[in-house]
VEXFI-533086 format. One record per residue: residue number from 1; residue in one letter; x, y negated, z of N, C-alpha, C, O in turn. Coordinates in pm, whole numbers. Each point is the difference from the previous one (the first is absolute). Last residue first. Layout:
R   seq   type      nxx      nyy      nzz     caxx     cayy     cazz      cxx      cyy      czz      oxx      oyy      ozz
R   NUM      A        X        Y        Z        X        Y        Z        X        Y        Z        X        Y        Z
...
This chain:
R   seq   type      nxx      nyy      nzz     caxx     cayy     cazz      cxx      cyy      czz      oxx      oyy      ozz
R    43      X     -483      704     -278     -106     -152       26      -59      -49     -141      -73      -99       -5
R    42      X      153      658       97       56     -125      -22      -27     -148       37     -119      -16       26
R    41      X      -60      530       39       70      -86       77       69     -129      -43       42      -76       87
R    40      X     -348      323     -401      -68      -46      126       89      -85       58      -10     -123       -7
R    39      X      231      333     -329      -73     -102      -30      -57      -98      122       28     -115       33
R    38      X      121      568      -78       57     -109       97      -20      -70      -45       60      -81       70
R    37      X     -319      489      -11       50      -57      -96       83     -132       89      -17      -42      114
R    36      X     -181      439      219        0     -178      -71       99      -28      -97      114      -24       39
R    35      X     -120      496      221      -63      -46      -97      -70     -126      -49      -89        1      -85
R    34      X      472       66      372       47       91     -126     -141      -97      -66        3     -107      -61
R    33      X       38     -195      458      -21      131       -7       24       75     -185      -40      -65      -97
R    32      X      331     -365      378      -84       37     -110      -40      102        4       94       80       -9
R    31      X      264     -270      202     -115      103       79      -75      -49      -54      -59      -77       76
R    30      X      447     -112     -261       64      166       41     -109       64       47        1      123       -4
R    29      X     -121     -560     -125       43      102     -110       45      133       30      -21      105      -60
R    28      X     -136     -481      355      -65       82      -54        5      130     -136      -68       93      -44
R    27      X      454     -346      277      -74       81      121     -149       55      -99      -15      122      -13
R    26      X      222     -468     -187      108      145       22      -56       78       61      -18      109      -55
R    25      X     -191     -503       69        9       56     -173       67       96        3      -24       86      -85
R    24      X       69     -351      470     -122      112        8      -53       44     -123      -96       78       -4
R    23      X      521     -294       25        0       99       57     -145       69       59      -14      112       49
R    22      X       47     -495     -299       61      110      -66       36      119       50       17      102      -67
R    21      X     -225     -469      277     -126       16      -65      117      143     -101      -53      106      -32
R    20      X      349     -347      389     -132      143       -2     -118       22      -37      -78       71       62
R    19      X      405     -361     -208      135      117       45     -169       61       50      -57       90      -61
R    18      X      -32     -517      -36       44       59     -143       38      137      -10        3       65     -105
R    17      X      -69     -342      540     -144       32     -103      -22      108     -114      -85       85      -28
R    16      X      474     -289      249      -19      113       67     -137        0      -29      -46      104       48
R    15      X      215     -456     -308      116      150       19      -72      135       76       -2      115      -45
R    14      X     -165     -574       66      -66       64     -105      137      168      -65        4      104      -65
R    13      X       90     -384      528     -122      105      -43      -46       23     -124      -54      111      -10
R    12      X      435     -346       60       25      139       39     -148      127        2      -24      117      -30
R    11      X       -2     -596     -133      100      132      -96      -13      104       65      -52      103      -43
R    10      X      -51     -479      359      -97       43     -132       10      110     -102      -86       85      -23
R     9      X      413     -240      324      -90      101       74     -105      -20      -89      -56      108      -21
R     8      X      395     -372     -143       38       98       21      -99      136       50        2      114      -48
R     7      X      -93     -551     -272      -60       15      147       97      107       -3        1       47     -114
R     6      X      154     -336     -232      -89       65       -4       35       33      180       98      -24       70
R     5      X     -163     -467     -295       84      101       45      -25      128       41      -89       -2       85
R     4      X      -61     -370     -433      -53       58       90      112       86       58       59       74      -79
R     3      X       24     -474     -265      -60      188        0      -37      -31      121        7     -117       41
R     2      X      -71     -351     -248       86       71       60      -42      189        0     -109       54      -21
R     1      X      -25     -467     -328      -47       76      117      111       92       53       57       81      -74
């Protein structure tokens, strides 16, 4: 069986998928209210 060639614009999006599920992991960490254990905020 031959590979598969990989998709360029496929990558790029699971790239730019990858870049802002971490950057809204960032974003909830810095505005997280004081009194929420952070447990809560985690996934």
């Amino acid at each position: 069986m031959p590979q598969q060639p990989i998709n360029p614009s496929h990558l790029l999006k699971l790239t730019r998928t990858y870049q802002m599920r971490v950057q809204q992991q960032e974003d909830l960490h810095l505005h997280r209210p004081n009194h929420l254990p952070k447990e809560e905020w985690l996934p």
